[in-house]
PDBQT receptor file of N, H, CA, C and O in Angstrom, charges set to zero:
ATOM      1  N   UNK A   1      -4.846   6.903  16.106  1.00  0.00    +0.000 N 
ATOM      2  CA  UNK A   1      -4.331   6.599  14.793  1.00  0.00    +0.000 C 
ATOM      3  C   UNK A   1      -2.894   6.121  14.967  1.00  0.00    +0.000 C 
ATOM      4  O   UNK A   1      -2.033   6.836  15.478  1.00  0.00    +0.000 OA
ATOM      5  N   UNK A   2      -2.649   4.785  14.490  1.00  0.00    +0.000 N 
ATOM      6  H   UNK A   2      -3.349   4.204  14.076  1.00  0.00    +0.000 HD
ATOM      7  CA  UNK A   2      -1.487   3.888  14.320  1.00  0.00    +0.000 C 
ATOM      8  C   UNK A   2      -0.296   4.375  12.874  1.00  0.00    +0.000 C 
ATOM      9  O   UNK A   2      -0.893   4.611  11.823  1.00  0.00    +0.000 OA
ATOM     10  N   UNK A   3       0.678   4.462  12.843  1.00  0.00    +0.000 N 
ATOM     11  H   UNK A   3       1.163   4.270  13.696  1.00  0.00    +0.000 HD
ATOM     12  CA  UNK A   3       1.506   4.267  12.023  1.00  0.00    +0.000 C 
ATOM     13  C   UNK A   3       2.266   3.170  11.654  1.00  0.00    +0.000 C 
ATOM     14  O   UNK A   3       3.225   2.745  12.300  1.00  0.00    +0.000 OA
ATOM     15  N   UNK A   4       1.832   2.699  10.592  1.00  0.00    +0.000 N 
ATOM     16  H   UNK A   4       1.053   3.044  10.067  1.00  0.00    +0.000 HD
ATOM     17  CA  UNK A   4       2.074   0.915   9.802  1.00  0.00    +0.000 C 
ATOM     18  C   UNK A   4       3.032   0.954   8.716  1.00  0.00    +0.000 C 
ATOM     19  O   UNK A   4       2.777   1.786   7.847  1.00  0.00    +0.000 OA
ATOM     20  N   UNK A   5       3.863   0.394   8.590  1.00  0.00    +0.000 N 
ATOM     21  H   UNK A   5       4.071  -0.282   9.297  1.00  0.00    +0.000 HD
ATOM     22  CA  UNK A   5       4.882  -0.005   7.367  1.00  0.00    +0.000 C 
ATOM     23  C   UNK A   5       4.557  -1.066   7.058  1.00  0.00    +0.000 C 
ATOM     24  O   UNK A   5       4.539  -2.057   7.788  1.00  0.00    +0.000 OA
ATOM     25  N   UNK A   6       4.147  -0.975   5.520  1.00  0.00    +0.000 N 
ATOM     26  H   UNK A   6       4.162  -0.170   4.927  1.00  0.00    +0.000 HD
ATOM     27  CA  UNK A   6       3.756  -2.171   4.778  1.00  0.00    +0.000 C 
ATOM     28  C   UNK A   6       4.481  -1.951   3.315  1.00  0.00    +0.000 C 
ATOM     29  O   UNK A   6       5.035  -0.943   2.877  1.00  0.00    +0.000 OA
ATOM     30  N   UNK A   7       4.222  -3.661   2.517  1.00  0.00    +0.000 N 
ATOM     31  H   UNK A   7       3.772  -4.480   2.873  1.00  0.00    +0.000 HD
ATOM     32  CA  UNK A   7       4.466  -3.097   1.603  1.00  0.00    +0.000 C 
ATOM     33  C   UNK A   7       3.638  -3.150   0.524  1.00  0.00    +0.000 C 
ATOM     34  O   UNK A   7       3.189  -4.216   0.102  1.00  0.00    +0.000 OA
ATOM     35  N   UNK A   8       3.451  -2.328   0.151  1.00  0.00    +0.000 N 
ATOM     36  H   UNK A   8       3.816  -1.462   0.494  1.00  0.00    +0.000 HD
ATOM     37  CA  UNK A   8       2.239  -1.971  -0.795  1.00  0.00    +0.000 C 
ATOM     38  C   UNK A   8       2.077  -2.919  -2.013  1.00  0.00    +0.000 C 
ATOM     39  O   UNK A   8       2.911  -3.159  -2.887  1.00  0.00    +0.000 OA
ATOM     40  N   UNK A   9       0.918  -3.367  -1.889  1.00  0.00    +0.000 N 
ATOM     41  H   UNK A   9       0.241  -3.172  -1.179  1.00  0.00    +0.000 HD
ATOM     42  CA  UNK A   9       0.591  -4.449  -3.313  1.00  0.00    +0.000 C 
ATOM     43  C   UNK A   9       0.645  -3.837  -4.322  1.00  0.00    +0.000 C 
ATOM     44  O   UNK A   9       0.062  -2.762  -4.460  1.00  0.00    +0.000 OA
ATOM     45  N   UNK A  10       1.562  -4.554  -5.504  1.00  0.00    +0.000 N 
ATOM     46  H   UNK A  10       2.035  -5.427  -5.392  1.00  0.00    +0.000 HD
ATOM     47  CA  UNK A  10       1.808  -3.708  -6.937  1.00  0.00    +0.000 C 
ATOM     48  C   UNK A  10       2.197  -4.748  -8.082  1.00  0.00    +0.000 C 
ATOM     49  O   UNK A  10       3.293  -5.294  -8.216  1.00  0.00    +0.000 OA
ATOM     50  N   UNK A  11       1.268  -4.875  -8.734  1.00  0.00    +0.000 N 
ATOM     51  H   UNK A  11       0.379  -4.431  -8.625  1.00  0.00    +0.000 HD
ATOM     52  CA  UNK A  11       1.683  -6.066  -9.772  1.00  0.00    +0.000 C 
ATOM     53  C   UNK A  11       2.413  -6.016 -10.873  1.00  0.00    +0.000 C 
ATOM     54  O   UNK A  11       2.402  -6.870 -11.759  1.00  0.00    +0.000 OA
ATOM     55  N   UNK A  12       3.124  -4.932 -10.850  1.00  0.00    +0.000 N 
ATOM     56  H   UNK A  12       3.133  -4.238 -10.129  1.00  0.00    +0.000 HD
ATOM     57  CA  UNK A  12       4.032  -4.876 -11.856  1.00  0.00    +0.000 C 
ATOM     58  C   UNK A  12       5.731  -4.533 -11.135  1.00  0.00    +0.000 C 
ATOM     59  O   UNK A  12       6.350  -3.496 -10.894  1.00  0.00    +0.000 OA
ATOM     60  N   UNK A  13       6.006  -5.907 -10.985  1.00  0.00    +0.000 N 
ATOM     61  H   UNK A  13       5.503  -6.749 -11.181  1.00  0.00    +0.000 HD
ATOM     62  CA  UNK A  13       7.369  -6.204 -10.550  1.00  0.00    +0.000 C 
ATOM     63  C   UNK A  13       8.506  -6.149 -10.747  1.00  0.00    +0.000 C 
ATOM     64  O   UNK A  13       9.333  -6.610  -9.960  1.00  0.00    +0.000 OA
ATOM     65  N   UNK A  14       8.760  -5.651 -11.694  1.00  0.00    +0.000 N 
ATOM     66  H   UNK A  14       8.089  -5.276 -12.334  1.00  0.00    +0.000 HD
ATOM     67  CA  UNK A  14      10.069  -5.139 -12.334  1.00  0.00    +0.000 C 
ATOM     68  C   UNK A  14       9.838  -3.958 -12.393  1.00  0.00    +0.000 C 
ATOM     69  O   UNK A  14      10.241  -3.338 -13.377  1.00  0.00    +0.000 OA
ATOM     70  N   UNK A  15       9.277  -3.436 -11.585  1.00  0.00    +0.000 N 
ATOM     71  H   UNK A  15       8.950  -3.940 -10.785  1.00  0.00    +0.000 HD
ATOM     72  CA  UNK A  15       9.633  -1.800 -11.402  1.00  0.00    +0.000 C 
ATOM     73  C   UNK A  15      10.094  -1.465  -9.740  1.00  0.00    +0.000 C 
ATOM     74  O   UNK A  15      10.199  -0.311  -9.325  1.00  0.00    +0.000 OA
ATOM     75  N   UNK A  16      10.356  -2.754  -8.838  1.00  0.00    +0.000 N 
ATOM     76  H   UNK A  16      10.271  -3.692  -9.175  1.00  0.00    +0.000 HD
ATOM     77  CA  UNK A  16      10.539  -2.873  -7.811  1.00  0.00    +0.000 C 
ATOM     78  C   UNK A  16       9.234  -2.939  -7.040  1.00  0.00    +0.000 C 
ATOM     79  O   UNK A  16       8.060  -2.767  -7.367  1.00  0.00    +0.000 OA
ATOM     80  N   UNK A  17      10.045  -3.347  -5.529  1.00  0.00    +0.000 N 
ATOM     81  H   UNK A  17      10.999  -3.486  -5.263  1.00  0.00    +0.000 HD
ATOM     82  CA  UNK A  17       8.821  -3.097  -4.130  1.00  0.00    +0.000 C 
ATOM     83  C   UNK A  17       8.635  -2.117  -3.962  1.00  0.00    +0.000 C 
ATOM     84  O   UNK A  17       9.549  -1.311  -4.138  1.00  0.00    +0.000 OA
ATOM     85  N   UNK A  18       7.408  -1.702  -3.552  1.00  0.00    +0.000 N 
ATOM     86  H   UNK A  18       6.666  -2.357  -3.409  1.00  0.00    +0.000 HD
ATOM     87  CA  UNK A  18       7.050  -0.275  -3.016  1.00  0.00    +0.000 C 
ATOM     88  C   UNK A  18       6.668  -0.345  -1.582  1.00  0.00    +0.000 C 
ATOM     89  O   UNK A  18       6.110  -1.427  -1.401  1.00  0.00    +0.000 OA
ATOM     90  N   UNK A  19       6.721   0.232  -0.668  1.00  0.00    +0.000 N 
ATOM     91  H   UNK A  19       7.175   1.111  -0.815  1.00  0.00    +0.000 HD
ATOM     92  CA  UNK A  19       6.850   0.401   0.768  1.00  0.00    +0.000 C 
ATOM     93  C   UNK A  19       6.637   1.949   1.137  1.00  0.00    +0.000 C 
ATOM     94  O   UNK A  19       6.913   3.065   0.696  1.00  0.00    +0.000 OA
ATOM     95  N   UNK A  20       6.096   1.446   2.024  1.00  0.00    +0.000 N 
ATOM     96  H   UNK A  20       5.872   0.540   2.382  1.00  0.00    +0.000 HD
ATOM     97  CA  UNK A  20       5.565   3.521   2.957  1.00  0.00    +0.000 C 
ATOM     98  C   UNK A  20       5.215   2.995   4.056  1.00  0.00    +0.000 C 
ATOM     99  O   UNK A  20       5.507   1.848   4.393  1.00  0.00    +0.000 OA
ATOM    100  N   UNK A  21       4.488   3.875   4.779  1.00  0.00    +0.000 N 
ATOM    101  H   UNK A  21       4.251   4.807   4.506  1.00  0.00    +0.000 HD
ATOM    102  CA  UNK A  21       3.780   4.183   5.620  1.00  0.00    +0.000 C 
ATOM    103  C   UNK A  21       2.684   4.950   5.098  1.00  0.00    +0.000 C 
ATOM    104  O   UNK A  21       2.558   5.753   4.172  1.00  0.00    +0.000 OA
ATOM    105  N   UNK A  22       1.502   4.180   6.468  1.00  0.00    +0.000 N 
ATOM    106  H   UNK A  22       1.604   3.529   7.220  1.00  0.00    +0.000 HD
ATOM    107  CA  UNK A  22       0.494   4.105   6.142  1.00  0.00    +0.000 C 
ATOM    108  C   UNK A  22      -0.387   4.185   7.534  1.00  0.00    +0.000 C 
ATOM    109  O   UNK A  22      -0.538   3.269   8.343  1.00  0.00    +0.000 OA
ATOM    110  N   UNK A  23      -0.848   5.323   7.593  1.00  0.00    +0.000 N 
ATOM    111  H   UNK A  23      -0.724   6.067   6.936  1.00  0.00    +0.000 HD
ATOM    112  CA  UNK A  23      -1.538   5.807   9.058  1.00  0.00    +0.000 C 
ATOM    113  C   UNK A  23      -3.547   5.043   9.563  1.00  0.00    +0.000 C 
ATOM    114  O   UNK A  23      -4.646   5.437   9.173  1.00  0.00    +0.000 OA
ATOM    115  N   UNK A  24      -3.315   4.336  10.159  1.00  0.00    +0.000 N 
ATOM    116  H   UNK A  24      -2.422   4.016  10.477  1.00  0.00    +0.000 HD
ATOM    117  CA  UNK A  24      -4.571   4.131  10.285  1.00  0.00    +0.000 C 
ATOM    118  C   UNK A  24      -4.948   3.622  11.780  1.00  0.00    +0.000 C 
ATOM    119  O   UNK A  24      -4.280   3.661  12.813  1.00  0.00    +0.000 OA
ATOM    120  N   UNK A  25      -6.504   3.038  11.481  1.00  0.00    +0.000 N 
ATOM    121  H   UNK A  25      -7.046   3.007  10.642  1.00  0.00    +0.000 HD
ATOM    122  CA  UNK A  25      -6.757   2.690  13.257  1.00  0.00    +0.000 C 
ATOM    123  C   UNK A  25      -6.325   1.190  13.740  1.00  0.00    +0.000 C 
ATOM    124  O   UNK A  25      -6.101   0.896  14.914  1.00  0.00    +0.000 OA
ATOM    125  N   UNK A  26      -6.235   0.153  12.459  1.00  0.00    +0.000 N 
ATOM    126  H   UNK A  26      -6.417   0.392  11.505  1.00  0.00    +0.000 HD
ATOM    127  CA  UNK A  26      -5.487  -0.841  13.132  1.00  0.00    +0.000 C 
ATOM    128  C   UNK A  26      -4.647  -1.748  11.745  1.00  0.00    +0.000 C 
ATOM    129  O   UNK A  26      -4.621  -1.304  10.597  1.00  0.00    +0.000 OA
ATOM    130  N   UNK A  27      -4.205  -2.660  12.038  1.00  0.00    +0.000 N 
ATOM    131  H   UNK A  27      -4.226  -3.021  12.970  1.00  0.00    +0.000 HD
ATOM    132  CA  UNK A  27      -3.657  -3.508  11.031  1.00  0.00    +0.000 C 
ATOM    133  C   UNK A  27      -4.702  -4.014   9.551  1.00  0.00    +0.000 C 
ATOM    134  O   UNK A  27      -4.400  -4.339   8.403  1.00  0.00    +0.000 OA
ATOM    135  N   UNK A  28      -5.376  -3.942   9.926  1.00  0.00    +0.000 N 
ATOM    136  H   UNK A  28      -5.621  -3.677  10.858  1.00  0.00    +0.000 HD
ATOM    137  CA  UNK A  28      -6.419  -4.678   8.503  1.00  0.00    +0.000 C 
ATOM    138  C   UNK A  28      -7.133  -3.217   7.820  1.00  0.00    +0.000 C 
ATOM    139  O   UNK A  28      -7.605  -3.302   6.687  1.00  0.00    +0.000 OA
ATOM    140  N   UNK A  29      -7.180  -2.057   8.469  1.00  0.00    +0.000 N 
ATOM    141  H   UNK A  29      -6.796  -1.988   9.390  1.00  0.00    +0.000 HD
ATOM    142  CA  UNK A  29      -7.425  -1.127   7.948  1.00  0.00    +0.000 C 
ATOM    143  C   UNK A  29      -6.430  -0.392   6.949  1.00  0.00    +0.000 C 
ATOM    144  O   UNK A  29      -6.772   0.193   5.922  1.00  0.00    +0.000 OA
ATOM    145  N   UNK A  30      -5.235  -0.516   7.399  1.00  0.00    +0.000 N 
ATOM    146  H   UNK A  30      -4.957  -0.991   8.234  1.00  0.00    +0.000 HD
ATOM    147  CA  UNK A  30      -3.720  -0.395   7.163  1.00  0.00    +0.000 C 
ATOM    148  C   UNK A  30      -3.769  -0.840   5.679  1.00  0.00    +0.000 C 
ATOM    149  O   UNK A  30      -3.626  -0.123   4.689  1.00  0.00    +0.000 OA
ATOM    150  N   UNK A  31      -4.044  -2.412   5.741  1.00  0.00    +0.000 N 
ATOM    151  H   UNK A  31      -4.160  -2.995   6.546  1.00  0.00    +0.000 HD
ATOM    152  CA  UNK A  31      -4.087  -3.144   4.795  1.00  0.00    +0.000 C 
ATOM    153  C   UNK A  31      -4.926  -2.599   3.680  1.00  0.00    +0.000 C 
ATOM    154  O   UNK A  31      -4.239  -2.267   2.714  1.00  0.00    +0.000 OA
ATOM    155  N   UNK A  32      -5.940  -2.452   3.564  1.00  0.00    +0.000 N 
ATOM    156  H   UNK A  32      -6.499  -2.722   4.349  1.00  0.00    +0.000 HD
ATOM    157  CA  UNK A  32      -7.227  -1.902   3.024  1.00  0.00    +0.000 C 
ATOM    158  C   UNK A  32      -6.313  -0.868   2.329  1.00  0.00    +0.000 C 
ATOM    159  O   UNK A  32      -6.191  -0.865   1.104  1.00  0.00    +0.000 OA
ATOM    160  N   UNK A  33      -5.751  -0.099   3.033  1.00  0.00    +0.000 N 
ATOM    161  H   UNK A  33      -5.851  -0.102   4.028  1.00  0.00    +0.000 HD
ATOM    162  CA  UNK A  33      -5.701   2.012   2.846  1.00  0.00    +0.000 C 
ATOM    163  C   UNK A  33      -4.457   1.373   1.514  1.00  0.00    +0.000 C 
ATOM    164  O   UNK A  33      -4.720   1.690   0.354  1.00  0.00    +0.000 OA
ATOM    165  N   UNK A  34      -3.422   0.677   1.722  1.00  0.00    +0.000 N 
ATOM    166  H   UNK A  34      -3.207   0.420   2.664  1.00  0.00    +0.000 HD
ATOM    167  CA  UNK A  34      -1.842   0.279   1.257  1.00  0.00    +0.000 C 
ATOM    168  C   UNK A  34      -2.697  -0.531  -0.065  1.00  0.00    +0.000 C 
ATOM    169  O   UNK A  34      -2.217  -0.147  -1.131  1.00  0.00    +0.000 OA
ATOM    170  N   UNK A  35      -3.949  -1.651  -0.291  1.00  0.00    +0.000 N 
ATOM    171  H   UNK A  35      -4.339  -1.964   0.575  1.00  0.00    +0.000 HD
ATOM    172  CA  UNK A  35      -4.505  -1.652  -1.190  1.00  0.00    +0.000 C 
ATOM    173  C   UNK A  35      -4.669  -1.115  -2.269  1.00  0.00    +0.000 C 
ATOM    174  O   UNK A  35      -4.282  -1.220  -3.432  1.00  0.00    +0.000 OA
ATOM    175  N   UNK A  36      -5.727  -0.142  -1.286  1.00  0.00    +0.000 N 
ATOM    176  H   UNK A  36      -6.041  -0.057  -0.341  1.00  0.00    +0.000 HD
ATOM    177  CA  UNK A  36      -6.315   1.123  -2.615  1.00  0.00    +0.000 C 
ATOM    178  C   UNK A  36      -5.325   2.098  -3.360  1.00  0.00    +0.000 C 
ATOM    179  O   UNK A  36      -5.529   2.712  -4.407  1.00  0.00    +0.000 OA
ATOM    180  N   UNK A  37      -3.938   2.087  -2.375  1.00  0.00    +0.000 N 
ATOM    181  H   UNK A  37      -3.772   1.588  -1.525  1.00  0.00    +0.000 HD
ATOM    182  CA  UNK A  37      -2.783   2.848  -3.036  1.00  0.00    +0.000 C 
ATOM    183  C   UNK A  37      -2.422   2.347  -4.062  1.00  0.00    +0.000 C 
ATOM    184  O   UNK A  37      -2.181   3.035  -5.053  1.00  0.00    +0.000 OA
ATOM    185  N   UNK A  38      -2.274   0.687  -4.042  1.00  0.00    +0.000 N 
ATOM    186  H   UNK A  38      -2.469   0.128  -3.237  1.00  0.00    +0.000 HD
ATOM    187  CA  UNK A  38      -1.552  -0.128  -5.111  1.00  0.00    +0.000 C 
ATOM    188  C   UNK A  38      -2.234  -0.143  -6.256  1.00  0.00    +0.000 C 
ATOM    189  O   UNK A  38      -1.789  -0.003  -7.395  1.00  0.00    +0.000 OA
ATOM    190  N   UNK A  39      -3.364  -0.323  -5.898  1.00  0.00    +0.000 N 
ATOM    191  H   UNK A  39      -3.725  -0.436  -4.973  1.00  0.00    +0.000 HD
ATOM    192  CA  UNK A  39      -4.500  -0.013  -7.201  1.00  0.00    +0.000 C 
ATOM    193  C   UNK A  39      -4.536   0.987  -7.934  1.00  0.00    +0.000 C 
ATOM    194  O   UNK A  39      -4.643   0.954  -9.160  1.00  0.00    +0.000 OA
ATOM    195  N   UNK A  40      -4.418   2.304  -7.013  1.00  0.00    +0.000 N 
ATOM    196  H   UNK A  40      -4.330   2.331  -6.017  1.00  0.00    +0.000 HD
ATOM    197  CA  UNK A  40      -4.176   3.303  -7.791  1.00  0.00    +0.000 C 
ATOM    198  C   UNK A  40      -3.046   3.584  -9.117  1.00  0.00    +0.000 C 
ATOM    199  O   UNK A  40      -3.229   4.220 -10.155  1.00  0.00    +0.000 OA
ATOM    200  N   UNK A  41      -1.915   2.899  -8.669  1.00  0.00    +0.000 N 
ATOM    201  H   UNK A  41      -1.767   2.382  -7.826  1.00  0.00    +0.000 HD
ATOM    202  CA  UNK A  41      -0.606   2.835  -9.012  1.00  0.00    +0.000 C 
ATOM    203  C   UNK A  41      -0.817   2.111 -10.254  1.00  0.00    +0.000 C 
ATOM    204  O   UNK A  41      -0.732   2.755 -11.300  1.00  0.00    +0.000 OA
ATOM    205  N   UNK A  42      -1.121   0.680 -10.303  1.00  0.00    +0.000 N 
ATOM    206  H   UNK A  42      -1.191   0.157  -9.453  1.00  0.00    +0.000 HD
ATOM    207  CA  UNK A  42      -1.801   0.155 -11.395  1.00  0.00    +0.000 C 
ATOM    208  C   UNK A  42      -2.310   0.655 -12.798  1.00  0.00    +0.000 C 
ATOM    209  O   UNK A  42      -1.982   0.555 -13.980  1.00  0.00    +0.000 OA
ATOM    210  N   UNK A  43      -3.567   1.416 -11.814  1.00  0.00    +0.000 N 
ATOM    211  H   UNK A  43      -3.833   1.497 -10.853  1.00  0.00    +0.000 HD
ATOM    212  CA  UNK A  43      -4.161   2.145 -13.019  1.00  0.00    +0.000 C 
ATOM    213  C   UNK A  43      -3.739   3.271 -13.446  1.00  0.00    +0.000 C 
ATOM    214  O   UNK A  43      -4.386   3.629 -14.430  1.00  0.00    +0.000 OA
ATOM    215  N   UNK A  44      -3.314   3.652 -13.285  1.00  0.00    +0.000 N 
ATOM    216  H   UNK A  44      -2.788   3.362 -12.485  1.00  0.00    +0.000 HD
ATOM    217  CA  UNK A  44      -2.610   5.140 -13.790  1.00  0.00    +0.000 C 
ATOM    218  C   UNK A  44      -1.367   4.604 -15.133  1.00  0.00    +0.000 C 
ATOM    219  O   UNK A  44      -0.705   5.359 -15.845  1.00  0.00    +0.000 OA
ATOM    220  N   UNK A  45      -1.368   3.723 -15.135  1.00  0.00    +0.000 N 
ATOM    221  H   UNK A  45      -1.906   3.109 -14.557  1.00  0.00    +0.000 HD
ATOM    222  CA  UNK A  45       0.054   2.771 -16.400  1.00  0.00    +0.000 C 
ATOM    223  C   UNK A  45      -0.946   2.579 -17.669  1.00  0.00    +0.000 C 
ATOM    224  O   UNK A  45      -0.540   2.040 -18.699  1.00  0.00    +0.000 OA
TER     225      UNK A  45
């Protein structure tokens, strides 16, 4: 298991970038995991 800094997709932009870390087995999985976060984020508004 890899540790990735990305920055998390979030479509509401005037609330700033969001960025973490994000533990997984490679780069496109990374991607995927930092996804489903942003989505989450989304829907919860």
């Amino acid at each position: 298991m890899n540790k990735h800094f990305l920055k998390i997709p979030y479509s509401y932009t005037q609330y700033a970038d969001l960025s973490g870390f994000v533990y997984a087995e490679d780069e496109e999985e990374a991607r995927e995991l930092a996804h489903e976060i942003g989505m989450r984020m989304v829907t919860k508004k």
